[in-house]
Backbone as CSV, one residue per row, in Angstrom:
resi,resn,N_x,N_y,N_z,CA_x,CA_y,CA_z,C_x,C_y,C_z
1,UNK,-0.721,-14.297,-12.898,0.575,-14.924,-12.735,1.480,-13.998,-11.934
2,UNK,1.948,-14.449,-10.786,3.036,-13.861,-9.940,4.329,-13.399,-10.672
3,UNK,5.189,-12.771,-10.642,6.530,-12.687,-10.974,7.218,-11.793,-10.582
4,UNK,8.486,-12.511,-9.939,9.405,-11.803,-9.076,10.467,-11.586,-10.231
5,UNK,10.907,-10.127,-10.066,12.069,-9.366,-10.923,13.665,-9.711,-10.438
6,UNK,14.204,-9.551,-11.440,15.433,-9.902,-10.337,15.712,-8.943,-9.509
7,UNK,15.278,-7.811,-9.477,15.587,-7.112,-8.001,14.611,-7.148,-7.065
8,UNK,13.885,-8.761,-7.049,12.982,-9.230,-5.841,11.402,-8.483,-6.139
9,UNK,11.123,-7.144,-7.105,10.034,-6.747,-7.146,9.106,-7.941,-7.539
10,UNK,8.259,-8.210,-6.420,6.882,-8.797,-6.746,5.822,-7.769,-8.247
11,UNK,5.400,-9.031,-9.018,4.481,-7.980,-9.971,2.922,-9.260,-9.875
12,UNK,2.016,-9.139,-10.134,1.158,-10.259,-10.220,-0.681,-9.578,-10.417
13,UNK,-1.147,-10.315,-11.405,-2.556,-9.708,-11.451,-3.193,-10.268,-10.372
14,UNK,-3.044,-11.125,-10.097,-3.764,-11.553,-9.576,-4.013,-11.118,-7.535
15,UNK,-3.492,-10.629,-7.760,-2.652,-9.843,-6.208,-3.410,-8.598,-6.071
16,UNK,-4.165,-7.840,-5.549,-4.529,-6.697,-5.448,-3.266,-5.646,-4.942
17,UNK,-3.762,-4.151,-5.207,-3.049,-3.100,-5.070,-2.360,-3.602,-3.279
18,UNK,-2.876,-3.468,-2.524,-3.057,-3.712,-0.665,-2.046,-4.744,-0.610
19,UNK,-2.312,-6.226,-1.202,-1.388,-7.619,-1.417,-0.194,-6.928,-2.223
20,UNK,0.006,-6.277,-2.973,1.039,-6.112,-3.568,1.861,-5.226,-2.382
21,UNK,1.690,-4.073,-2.373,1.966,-3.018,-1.624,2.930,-3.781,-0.027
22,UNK,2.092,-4.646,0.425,2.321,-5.153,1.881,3.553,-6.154,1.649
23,UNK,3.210,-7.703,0.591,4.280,-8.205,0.254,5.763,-7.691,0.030
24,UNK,5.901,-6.281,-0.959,6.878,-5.693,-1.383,7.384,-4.828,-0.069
25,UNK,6.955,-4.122,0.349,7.185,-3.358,1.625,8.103,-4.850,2.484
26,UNK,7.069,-5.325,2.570,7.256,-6.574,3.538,9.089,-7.109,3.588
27,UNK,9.038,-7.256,2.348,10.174,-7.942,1.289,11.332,-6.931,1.743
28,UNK,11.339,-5.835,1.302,12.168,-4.763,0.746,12.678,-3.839,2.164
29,UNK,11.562,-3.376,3.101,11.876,-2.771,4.109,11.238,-3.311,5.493
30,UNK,10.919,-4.747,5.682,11.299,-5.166,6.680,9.773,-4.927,7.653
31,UNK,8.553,-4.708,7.250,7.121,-4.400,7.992,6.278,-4.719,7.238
32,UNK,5.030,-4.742,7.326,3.919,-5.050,6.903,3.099,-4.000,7.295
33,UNK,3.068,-3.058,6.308,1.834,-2.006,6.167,0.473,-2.661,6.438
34,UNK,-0.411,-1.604,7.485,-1.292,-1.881,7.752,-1.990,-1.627,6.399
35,UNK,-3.593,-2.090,6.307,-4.522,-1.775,5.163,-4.600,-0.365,5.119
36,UNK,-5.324,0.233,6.469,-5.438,1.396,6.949,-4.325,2.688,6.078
37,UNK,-3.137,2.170,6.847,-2.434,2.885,5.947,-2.025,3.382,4.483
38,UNK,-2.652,1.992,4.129,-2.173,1.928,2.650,-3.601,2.712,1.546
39,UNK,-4.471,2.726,2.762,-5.699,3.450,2.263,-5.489,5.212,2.285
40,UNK,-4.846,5.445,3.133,-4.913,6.578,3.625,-3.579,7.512,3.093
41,UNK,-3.071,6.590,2.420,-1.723,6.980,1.041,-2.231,7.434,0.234
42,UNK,-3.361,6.094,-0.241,-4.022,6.530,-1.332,-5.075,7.823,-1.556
43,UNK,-5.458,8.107,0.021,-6.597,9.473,-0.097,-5.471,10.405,-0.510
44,UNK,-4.292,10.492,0.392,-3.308,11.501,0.158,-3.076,12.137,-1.187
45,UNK,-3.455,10.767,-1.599,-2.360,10.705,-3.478,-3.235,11.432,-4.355
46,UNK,-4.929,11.143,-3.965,-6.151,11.618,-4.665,-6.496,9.941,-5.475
47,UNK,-6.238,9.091,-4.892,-6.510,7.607,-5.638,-8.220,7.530,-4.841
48,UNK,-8.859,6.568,-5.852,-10.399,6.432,-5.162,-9.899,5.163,-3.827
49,UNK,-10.317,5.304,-2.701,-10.655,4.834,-1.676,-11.885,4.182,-1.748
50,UNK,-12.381,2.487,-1.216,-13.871,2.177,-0.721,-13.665,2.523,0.921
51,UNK,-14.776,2.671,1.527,-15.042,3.069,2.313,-15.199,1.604,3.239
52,UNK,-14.099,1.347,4.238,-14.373,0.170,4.944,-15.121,-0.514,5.543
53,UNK,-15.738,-1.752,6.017,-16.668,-1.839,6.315,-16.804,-1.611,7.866
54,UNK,-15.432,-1.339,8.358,-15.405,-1.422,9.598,-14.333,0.163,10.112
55,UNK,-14.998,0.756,9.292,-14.522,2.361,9.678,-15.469,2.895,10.911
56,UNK,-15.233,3.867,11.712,-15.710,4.184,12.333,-15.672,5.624,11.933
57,UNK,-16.516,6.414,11.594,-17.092,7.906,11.591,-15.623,8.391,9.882
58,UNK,-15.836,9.176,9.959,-15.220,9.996,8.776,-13.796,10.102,9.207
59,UNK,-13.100,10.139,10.459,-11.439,10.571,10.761,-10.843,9.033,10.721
60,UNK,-9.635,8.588,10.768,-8.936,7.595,10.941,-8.598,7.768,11.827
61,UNK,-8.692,6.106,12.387,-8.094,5.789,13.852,-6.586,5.530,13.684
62,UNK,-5.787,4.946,12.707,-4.911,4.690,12.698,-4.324,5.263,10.976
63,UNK,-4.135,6.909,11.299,-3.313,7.257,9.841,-2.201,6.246,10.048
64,UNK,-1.453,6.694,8.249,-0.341,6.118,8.338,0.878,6.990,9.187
65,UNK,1.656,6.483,9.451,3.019,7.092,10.427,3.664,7.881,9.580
66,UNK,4.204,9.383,9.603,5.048,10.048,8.868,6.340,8.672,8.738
67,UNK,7.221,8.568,9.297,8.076,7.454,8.824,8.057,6.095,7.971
68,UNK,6.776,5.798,8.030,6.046,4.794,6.931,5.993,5.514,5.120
69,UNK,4.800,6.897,5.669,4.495,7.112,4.427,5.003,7.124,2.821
70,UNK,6.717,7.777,2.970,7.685,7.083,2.049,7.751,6.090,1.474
71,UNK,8.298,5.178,1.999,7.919,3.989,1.539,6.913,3.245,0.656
72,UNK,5.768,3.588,1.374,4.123,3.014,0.735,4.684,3.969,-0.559
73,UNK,4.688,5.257,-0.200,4.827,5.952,-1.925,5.499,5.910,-3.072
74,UNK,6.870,5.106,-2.155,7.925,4.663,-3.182,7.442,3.317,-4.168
75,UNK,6.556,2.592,-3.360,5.660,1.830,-4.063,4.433,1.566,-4.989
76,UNK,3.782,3.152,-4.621,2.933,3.481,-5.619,3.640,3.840,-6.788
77,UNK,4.709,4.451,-6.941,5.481,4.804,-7.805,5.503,3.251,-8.411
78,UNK,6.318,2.114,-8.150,6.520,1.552,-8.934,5.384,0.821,-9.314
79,UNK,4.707,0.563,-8.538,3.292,-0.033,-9.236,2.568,0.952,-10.532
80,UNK,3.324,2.144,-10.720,2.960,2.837,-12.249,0.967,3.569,-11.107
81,UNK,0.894,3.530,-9.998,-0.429,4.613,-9.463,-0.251,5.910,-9.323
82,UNK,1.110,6.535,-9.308,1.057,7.941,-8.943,2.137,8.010,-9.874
């Protein structure tokens, strides 16, 4: 079940970490985090990562942006991950 807080926070099981993360970002500051990025928060953070199916070699092609990274983290925070 979806449910929006009254301060607009999206919460929902049914939504994965990535769907949550992107919606709320989306909502709140105006972009849509790539996957990529939101993966590469999570290596930061020490969260388990799957390994994409469409990665190429061990480095990222597209880290997240120092000016992004905030954000995504301000969101792990409230999602209760870090």
């Amino acid at each position: 079940m979806t449910v929006v807080e009254p301060n607009g926070f999206i919460r929902g099981d049914e939504m994965g970490v990535y769907g949550r993360v992107q919606k709320n970002v989306k909502r709140h500051d105006g972009f849509v985090p790539k996957s990529g990025w939101i993966a590469h928060m999570k290596q930061i953070c020490g969260l388990p990562v799957k390994k994409a199916w469409n990665r190429a070699g061990k480095g990222r092609l597209a880290p997240c942006p120092a000016d992004r990274q905030q954000v995504i983290l301000d969101f792990f925070k409230r999602l209760e991950l870090i």
